[in-house]
GUPA-284234 format. One record per residue (C-alpha): residue number from 1; residue in one letter; x, y, z. Coordinates in steps of 0.02 Angstrom, whole numbers, plus 32768, in hexadecimal, padded with zeros to 4 digits. Layout:
% GUPA-284234
<node><n>NUM</n><res>A</res><px>X</px><py>Y</py><pz>Z</pz></node>
...
END
This chain:
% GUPA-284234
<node><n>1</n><res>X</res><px>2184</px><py>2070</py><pz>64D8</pz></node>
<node><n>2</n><res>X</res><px>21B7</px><py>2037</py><pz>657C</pz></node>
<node><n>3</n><res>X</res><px>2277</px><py>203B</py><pz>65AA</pz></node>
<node><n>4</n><res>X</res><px>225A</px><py>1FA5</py><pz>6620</pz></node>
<node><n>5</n><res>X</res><px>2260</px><py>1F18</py><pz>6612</pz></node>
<node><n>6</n><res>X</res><px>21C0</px><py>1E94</py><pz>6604</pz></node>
<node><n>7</n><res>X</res><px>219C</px><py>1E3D</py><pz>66AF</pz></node>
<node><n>8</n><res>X</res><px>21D4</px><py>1D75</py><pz>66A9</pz></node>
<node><n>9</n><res>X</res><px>2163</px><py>1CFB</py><pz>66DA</pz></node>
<node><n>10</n><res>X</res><px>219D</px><py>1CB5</py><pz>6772</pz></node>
<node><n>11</n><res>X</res><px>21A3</px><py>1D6D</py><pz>67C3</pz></node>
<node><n>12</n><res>X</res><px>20E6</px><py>1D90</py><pz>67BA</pz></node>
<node><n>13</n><res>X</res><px>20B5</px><py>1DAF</py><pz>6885</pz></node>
<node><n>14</n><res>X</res><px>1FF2</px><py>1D93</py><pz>6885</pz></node>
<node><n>15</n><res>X</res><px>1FDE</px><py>1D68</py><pz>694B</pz></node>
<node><n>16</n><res>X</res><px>204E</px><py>1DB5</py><pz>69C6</pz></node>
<node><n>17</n><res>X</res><px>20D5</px><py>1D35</py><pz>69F2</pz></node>
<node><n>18</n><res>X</res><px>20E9</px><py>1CFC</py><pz>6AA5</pz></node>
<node><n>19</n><res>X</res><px>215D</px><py>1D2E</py><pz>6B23</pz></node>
<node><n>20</n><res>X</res><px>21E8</px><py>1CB0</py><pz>6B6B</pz></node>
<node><n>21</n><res>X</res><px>21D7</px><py>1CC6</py><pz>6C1A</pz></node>
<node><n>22</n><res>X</res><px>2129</px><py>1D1E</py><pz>6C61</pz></node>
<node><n>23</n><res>X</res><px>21B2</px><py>1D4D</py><pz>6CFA</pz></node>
<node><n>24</n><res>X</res><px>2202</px><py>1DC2</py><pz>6C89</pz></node>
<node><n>25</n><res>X</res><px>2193</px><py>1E02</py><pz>6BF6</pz></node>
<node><n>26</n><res>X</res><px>216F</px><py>1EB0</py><pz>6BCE</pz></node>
<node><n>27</n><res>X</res><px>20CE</px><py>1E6B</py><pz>6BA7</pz></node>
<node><n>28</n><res>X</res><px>205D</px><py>1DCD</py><pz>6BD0</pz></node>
<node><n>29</n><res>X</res><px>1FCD</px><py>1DD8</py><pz>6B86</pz></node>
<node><n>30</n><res>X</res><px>1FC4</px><py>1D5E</py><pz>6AF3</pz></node>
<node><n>31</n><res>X</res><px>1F68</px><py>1DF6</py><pz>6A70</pz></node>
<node><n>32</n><res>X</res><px>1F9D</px><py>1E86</py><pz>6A1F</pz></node>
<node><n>33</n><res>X</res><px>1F48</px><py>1F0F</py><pz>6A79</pz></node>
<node><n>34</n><res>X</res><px>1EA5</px><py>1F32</py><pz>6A3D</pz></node>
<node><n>35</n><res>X</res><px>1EBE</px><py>1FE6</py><pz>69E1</pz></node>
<node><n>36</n><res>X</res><px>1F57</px><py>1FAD</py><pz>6981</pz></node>
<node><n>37</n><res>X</res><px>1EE7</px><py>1F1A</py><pz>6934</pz></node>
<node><n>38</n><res>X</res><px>1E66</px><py>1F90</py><pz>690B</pz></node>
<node><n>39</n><res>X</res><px>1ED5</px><py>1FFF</py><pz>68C0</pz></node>
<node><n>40</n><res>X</res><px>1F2F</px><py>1F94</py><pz>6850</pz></node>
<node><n>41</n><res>X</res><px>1E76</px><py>1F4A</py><pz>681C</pz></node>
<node><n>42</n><res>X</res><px>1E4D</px><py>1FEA</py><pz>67EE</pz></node>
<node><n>43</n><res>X</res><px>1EE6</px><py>2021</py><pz>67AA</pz></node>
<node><n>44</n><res>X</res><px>1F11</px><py>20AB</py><pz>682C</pz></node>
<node><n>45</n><res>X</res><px>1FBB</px><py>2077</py><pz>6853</pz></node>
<node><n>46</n><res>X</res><px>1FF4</px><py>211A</py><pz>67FC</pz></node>
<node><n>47</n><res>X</res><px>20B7</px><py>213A</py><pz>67D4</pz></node>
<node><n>48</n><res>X</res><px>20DB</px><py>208D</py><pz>6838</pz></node>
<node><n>49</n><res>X</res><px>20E0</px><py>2037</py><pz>678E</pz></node>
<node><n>50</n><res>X</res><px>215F</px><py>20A7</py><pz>6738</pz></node>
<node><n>51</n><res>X</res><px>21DA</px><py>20C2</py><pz>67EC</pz></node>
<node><n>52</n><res>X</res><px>227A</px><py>2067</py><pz>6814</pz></node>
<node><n>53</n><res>X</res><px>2284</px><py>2039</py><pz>68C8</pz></node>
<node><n>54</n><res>X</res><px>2312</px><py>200C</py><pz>6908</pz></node>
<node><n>55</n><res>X</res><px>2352</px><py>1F7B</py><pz>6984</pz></node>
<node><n>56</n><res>X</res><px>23F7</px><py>1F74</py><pz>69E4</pz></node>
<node><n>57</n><res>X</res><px>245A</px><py>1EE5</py><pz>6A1F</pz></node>
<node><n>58</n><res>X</res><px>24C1</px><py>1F0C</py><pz>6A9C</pz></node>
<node><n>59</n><res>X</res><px>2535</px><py>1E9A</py><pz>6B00</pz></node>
<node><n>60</n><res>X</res><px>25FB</px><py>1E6D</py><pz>6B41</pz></node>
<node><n>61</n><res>X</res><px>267B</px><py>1E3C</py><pz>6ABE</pz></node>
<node><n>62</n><res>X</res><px>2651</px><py>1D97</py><pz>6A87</pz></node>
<node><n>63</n><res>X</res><px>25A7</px><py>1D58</py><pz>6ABD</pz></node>
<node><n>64</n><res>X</res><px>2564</px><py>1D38</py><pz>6A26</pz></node>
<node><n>65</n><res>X</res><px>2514</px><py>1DDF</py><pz>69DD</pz></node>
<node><n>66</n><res>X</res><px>253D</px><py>1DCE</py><pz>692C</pz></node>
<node><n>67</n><res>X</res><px>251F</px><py>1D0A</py><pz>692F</pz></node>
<node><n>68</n><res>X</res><px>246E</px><py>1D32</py><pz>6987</pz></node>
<node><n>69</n><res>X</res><px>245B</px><py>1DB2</py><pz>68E5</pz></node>
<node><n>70</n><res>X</res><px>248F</px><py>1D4C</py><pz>6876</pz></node>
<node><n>71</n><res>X</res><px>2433</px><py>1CB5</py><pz>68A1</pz></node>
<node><n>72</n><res>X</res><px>23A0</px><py>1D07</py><pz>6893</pz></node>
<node><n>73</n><res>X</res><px>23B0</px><py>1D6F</py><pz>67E5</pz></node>
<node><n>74</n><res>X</res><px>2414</px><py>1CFA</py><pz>6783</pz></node>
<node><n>75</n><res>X</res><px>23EB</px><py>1C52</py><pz>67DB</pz></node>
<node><n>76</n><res>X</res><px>249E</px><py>1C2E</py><pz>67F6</pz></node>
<node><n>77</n><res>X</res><px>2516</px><py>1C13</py><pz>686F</pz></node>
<node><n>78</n><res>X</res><px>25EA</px><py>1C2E</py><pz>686A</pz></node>
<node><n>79</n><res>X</res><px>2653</px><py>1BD6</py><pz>68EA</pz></node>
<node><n>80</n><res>X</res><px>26EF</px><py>1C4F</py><pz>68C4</pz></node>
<node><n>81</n><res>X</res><px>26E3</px><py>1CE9</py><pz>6927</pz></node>
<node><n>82</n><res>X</res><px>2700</px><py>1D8E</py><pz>68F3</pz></node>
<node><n>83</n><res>X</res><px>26E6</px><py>1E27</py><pz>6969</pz></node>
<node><n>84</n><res>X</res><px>2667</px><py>1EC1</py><pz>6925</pz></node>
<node><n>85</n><res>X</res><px>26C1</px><py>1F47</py><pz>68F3</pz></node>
<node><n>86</n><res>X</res><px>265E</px><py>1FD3</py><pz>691E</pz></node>
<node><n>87</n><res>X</res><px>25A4</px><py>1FCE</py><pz>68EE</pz></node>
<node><n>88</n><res>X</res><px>2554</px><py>1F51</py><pz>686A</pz></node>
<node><n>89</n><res>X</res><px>249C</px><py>1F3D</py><pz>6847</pz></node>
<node><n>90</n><res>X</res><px>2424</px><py>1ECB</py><pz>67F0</pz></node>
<node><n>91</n><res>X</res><px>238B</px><py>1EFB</py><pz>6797</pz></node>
<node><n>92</n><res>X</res><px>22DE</px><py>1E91</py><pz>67B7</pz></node>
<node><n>93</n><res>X</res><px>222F</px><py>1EA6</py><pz>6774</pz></node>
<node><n>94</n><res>X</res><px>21A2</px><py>1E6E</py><pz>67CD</pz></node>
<node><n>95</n><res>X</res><px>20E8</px><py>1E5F</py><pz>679E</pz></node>
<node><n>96</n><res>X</res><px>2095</px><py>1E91</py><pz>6854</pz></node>
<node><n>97</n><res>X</res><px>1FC6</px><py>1E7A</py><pz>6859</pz></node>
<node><n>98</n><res>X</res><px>1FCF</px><py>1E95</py><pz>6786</pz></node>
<node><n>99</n><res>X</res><px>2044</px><py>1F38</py><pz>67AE</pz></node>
<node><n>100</n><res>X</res><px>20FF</px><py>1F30</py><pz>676A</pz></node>
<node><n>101</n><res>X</res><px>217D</px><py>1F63</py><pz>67E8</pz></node>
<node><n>102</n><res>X</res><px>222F</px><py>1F7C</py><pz>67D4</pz></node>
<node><n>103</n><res>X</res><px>22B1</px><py>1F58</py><pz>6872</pz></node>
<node><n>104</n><res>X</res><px>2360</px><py>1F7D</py><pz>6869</pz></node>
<node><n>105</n><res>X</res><px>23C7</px><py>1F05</py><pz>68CB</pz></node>
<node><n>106</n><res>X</res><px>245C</px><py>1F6A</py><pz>691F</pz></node>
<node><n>107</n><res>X</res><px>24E7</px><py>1EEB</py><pz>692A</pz></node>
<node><n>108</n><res>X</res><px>257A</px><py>1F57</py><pz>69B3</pz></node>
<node><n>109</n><res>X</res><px>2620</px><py>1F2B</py><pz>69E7</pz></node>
<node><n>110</n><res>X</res><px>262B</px><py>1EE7</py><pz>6A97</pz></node>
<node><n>111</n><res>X</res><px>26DB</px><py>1F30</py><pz>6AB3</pz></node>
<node><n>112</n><res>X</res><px>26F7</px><py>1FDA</py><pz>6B23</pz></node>
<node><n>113</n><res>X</res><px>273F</px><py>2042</py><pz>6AA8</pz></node>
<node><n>114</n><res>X</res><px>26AA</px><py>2020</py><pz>6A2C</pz></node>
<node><n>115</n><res>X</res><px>262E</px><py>2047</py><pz>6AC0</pz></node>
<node><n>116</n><res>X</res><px>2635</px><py>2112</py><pz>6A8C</pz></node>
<node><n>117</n><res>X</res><px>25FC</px><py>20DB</py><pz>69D6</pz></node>
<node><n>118</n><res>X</res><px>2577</px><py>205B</py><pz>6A00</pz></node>
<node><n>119</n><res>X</res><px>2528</px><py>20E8</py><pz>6A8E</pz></node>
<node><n>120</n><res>X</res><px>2501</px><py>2166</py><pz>69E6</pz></node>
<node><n>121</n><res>X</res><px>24A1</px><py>20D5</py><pz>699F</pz></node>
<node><n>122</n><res>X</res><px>2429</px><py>20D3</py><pz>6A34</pz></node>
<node><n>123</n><res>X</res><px>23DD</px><py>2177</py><pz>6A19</pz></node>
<node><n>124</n><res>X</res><px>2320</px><py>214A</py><pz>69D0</pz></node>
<node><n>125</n><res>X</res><px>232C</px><py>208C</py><pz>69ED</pz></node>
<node><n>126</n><res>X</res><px>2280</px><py>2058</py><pz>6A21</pz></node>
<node><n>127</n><res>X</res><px>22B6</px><py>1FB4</py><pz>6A63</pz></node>
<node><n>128</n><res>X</res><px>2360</px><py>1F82</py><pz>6AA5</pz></node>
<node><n>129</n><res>X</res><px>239A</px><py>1EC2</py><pz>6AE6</pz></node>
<node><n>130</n><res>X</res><px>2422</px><py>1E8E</py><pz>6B3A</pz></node>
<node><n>131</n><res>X</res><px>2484</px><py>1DE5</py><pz>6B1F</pz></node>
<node><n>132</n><res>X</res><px>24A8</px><py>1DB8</py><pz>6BDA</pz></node>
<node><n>133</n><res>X</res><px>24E2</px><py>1D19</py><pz>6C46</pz></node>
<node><n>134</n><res>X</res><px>24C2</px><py>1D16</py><pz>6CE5</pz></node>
<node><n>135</n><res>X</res><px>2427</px><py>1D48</py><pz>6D46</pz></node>
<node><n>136</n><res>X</res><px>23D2</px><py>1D70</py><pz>6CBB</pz></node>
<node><n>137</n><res>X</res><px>2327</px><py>1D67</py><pz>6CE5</pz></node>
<node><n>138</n><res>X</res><px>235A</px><py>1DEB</py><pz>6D7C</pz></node>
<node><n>139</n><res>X</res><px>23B2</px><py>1E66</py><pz>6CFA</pz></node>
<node><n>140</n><res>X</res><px>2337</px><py>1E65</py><pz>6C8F</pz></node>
<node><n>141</n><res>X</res><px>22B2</px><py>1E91</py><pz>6D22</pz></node>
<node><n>142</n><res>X</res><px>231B</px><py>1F2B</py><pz>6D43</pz></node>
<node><n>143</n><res>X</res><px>2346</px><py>1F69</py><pz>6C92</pz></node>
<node><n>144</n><res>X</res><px>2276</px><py>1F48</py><pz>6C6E</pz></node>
<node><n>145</n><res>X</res><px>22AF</px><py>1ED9</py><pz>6BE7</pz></node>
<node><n>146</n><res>X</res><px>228D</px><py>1E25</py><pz>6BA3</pz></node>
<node><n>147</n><res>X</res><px>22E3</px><py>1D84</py><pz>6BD0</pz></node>
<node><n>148</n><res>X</res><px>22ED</px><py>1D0C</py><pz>6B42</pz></node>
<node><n>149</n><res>X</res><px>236B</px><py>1C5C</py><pz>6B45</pz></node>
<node><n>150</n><res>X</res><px>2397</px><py>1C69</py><pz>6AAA</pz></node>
<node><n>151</n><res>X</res><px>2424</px><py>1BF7</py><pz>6A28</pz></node>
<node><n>152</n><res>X</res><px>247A</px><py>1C46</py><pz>6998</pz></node>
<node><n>153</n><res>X</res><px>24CE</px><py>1B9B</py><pz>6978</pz></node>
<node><n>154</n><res>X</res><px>2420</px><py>1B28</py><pz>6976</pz></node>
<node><n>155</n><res>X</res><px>23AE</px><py>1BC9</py><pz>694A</pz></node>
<node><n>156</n><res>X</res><px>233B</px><py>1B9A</py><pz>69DC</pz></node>
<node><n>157</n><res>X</res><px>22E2</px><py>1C29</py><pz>6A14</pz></node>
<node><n>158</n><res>X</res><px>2324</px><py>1C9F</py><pz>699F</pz></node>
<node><n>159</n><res>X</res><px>2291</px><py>1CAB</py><pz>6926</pz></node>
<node><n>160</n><res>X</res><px>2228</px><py>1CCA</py><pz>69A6</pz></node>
<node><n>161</n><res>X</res><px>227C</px><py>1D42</py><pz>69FC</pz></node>
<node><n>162</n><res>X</res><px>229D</px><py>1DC0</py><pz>6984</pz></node>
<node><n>163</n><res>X</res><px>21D2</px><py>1DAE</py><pz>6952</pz></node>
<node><n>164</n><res>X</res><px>21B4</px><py>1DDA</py><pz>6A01</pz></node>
<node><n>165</n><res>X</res><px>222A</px><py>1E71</py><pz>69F1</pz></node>
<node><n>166</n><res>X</res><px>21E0</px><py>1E98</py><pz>6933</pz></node>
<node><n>167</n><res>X</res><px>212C</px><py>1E84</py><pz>6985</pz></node>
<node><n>168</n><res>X</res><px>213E</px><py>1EF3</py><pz>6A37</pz></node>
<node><n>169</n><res>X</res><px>21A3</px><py>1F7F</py><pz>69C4</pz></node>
<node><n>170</n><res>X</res><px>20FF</px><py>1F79</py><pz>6935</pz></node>
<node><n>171</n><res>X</res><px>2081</px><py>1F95</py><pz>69CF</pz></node>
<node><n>172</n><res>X</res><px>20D9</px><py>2006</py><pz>6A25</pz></node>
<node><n>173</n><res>X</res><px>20F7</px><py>2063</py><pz>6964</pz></node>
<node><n>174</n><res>X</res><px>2043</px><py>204C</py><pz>6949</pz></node>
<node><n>175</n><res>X</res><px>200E</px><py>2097</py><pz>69EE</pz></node>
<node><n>176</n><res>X</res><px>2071</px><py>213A</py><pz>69EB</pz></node>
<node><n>177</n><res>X</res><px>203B</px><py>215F</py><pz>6953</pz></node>
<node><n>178</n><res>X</res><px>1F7D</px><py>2154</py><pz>697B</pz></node>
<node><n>179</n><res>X</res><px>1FB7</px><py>21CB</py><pz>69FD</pz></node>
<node><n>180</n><res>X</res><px>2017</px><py>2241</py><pz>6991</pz></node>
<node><n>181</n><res>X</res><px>1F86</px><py>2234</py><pz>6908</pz></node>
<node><n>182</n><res>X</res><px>1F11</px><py>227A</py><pz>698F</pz></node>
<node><n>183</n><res>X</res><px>1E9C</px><py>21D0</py><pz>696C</pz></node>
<node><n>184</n><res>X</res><px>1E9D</px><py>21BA</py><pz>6A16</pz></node>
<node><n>185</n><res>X</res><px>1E1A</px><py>222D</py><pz>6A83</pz></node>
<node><n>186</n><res>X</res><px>1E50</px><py>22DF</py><pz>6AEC</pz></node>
<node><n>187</n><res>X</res><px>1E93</px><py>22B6</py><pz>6B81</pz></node>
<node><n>188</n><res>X</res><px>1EB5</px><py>21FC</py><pz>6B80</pz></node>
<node><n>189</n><res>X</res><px>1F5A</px><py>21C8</py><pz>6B97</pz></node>
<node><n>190</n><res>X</res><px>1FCB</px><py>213F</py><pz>6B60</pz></node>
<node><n>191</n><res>X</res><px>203C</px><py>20F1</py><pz>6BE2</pz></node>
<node><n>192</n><res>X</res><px>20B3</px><py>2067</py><pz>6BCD</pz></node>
<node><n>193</n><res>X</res><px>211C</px><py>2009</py><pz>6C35</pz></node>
<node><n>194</n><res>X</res><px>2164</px><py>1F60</py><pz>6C73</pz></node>
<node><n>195</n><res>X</res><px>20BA</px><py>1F27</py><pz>6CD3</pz></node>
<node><n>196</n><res>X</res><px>2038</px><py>1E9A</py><pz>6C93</pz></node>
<node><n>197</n><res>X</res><px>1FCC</px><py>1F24</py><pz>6C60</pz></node>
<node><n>198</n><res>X</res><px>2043</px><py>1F81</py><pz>6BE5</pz></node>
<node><n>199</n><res>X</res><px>1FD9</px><py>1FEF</py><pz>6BA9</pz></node>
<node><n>200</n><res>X</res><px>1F5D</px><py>2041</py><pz>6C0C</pz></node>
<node><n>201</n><res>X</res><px>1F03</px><py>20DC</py><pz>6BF2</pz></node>
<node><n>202</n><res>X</res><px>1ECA</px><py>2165</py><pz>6C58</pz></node>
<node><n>203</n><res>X</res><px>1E54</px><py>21F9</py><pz>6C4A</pz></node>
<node><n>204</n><res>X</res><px>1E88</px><py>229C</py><pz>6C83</pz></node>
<node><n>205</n><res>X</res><px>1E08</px><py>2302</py><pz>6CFF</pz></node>
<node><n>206</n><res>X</res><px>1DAD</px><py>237B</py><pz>6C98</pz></node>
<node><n>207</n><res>X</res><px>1D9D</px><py>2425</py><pz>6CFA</pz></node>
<node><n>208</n><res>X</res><px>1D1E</px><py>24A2</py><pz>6CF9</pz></node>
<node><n>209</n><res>X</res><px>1D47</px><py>255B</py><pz>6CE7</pz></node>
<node><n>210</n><res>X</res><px>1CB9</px><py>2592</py><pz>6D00</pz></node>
<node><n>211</n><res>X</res><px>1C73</px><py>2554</py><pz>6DA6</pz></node>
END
């Protein structure tokens, strides 16, 4: 029996969503890439299913963090502040391409003293987004991140964003696990990065000992 818990409707991902701004995307093509949909039609997704990935906002002392969380998980939003103490997090399930998926949501304190704490919470974060004012768009080039507008107080944007974020961890899951599982062939090589073509592959030069 599964300690998780069941996957709610609206957070089944069948199509990868779109990013906000092709200027700043980690990824612009409008597909899943082809081997993850293969693998999750024929059910070769591995320990993806059963793995907790986890997310971390990060951001100065009152932006918005835990409203952005908060927003998003419980669909509401609280006018009174009150500052993070520490580390919080949120637990979602997703349904990715008929594949459950489970994100933590790291919710840090903005404030110096707290920035010790929130740094051991990086370790092993696939996927890490910054809340950010001005020249965004420019930032987010440089840290080969994401720029989303987003509004904890209407909820525009948020939904989507964090399906974007849910989606690019699942595929990039998905994909190092075909690697790991050796379903991939000898010598061909998985390389990701910030470009339009995010994942490329390559085929090392066989050589010939005996010539």
């Amino acid at each position: 029996m599964s300690v998780l818990p069941p996957v709610r409707k609206d957070r089944i991902i069948s199509q990868l969503p779109k990013c906000f701004n092709k200027g700043a995307a980690l990824k612009t093509e409008d597909e899943f890439h082809g081997k993850v949909k293969t693998a999750c039609l024929q059910q070769r997704t591995g320990t993806v299913g059963f793995k907790i990935s986890k997310v971390i906002v990060v951001g100065d002392l009152a932006v918005g963090k835990t409203c952005l969380i908060n927003r998003f998980c419980k669909d509401v939003f609280d006018k009174n502040y009150k500052a993070t103490i520490g580390v919080d997090f949120e637990m979602e399930r997703f349904e990715v391409l008929g594949v459950p998926f489970s994100l933590q949501l790291w919710d840090t304190a903005g404030q110096e003293r707290f920035k010790c704490i929130a740094s051991t919470y990086y370790r092993g974060s696939p996927a890490q987004y910054t809340l950010i004012e001005q020249d965004a768009i420019k930032l987010a080039d440089q840290m080969k991140a994401e720029y989303w507008a987003v509004s904890a107080l209407s909820g525009e944007n948020v939904r989507e964003f964090f399906f974007r974020v849910a989606s690019l961890t699942f595929e990039a899951n998905v994909l190092a696990e075909l690697e790991k599982s050796g379903s991939r062939r000898i010598g061909e090589v998985v390389q990701i990065n910030s470009n339009s073509n995010m994942y490329a592959t390559s085929k090392k030069k066989q050589t010939n000992c005996c010539q």
